[in-house]
N, C-alpha and C positions, 0 to 999 in steps of 0.2 A: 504494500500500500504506500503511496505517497506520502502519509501521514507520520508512517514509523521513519521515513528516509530523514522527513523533516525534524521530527520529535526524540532527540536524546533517551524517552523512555517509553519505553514500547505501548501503546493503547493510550496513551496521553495524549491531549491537543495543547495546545501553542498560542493562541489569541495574542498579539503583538500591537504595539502601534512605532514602533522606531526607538522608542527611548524604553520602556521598559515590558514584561512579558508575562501571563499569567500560566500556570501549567497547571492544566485541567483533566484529573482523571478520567476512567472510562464513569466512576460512578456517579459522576457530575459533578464531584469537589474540588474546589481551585483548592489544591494544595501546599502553592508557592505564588508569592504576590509581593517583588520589593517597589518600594512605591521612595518616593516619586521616579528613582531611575532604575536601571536593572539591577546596578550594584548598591543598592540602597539596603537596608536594611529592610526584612520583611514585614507584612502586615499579615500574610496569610504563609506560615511556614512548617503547615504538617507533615510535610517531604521531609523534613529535617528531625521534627519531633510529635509523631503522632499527639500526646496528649496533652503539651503545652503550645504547640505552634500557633494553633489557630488554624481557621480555615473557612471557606464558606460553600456549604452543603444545600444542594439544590438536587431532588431528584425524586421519581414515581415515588409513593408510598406503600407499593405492590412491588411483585417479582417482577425482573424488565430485562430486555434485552440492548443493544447499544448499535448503532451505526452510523459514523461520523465521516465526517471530512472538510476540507475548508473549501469557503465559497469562491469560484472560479477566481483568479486574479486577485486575490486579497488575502489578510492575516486574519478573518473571521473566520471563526470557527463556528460548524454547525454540529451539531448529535441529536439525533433521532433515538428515543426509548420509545420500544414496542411493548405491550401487555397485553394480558389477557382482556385487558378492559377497555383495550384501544391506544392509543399510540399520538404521542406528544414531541415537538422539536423543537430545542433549544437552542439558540445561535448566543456566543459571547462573542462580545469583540472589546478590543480597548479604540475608545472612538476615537478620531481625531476631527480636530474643528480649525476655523480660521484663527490664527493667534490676533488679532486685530477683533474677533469678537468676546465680549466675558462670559466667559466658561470655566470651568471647573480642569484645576491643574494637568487632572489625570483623573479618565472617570473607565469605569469597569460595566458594562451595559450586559444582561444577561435579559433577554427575550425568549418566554415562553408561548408557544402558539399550539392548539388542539385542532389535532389531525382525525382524530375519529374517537369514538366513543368517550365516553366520562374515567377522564383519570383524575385520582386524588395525587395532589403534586403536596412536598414538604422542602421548606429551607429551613437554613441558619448560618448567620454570619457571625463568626466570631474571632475578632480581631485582637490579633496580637502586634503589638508594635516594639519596633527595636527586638528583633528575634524572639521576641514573648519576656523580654526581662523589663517593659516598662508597665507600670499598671496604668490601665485603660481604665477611661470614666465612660459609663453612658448616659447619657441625655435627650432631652428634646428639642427642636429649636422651631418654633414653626411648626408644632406639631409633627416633626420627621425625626427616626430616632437616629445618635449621633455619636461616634465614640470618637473622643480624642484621649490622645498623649502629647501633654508641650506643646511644641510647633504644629503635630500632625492631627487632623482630623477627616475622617469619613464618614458621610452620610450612607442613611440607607432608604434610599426612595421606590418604596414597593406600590405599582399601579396594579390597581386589581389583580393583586398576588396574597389575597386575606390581610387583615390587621396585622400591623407588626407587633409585635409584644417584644417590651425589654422582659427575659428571664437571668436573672444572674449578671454572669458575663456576658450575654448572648440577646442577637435579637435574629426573631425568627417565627414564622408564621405557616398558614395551610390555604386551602385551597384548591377548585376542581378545575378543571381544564373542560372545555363542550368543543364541537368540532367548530373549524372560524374562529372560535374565541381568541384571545392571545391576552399575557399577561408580560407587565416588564417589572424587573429589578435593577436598579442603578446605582452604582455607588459610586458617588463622585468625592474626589479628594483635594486636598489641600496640602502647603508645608509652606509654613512659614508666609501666609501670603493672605486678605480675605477668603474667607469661605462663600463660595459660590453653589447656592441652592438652586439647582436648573428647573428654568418654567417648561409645564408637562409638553408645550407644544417642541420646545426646542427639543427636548431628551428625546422624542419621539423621531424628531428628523436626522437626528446623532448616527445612526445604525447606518441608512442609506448614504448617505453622504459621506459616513465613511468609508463604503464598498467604491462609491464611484470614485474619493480620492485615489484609493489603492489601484484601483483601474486605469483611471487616468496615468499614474505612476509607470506603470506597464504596457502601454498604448505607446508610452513616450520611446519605448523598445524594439529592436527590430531584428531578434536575432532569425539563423536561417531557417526557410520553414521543415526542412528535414527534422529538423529538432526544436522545434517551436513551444509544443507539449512542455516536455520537461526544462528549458529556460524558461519558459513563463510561470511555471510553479516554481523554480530554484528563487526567482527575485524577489519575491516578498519573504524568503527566508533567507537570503542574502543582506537584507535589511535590518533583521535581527542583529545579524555581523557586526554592521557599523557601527 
C-alpha cells in the first residue's frame, strides 16, 4: 500500500500540513501530536507512553473494520470503519489557511460523515503537554472546552459530535452517525500568541481548501508521465522532509 511506503509505522496515517505531523492509528487515535512544530514537544504522545502521553481517541463504539488512504494529491488523510451496523468515514487533516487571515496557529480538523446505517461513534481528547510532565488545566471559554499549559492552549470544538463533557483530565463525548449526516471535531491551537476561537463557517471551509492548496502545490509539478502515479504521491511526503 502507498500508505505503509509513506508511514514509518505500519497501518498508521500521517495527516501533515509542512510544519508539523499527527500519527494516527488504525484505531482512530492520534497517538503522537508535537504542536506547534514537528520537533516540538508533544500534546498527544501515546506512541511514546501509553498511559501518560495522552492522546485523542475517536472511533465506532462496536466491532469495526479499517480502510484508509490519503486523499489524491494531499496530506489528508481518510479511514473508512465498516460495522455490523453500517459504516462511517473519517478524514483528518492538519489544515492550512492564508497567513494574512486570523486563524488558529495550528488546528487539527477530524471530520466525521455516515455512510450507511446508525453507528454509535465515541471520542476523547486528552492532552498532554510538554511530553505529559506539565499539568494541564481545563476550562471553558465561550462555552468550548479548553486545556492549557503556560504559553500553550487547545481548544476543542465538537459540531454535532454530542456535548463535550470535561471528565477528569479529559474531554470527550458520544454520538450516532445516520447516512449524509457528518459531524466535525477541531482542535485549534495556540503558543505563545492570542487564542483564536474559529467561527463554524470558517472551520467548515478549512478541510476543502486545504485539499485544493495541496493540489495546487502538485499541479505546480510536472514530473514524467511514465511515473507520474508514484511522484505525485512521493511530494506531499517529501514535504514532511522539509
Amino acid at each position: 500500500m502507498v500508505l505503509r511506503a509513506v508511514s514509518p509505522f505500519p497501518g498508521a496515517g500521517l495527516p501533515r500540513d509542512g510544519r508539523t505531523a499527527a500519527l494516527v492509528a488504525r484505531d482512530g487515535s492520534v497517538d503522537w501530536l508535537g504542536l506547534p512544530d514537528l520537533d516540538s514537544p508533544s500534546v498527544f504522545g501515546a506512541q511514546l507512553e501509553a498511559g501518560r502521553g495522552g492522546r485523542f481517541l475517536l472511533e465506532p463504539a462496536v466491532p469495526h473494520r479499517t480502510e484508509r488512504r490519503y486523499l489524491p494529491g494531499t496530506n489528508v488523510l481518510e479511514t473508512t470503519f465498516a460495522t455490523a451496523r453500517g459504516s462511517v468515514r473519517v478524514t483528518d487533516a492538519l489544515t492550512l489557511h492564508d497567513d494574512r487571515a486570523l486563524a488558529p496557529m495550528r488546528e487539527l480538523q477530524r471530520r466525521i460523515e455516515g455512510l450507511s446505517g446508525e453507528v454509535p461513534m465515541r471520542w476523547r481528547v486528552e492532552p498532554r503537554f510538554g511530553y505529559g510532565t506539565r499539568t494541564t488545566h481545563l476550562s471553558r471559554r465561550a462555552g468550548v472546552p479548553v486545556a492549557a499549559a503556560g504559553s500553550d492552549a487547545l481548544a476543542v470544538c465538537a459540531r454535532d459530535a454530542g456535548e463535550p463533557r470535561i471528565a477528569g483530565d479529559a474531554i470527550g463525548g458520544t454520538f450516532h452517525t445516520a447516512p449524509g449526516g457528518s459531524a466535525l471535531i477541531a482542535l485549534p491551537f495556540a503558543h505563545q500568541e492570542p487564542f483564536v476561537l474559529p467561527a463554524r463557517a470558517e472551520c467548515d471551509a478549512r478541510p476543502e481548501d486545504t485539499c485544493t492548496a495541496w493540489r495546487r502545490r502538485a499541479a505546480e509539478r510536472t514530473p514524467p508521465c511514465r511515473w507520474r502515479e508514484p511522484v505525485m504521491r512521493s511530494l506531499p511526503a517529501l514535504k514532511l522532509l522539509v
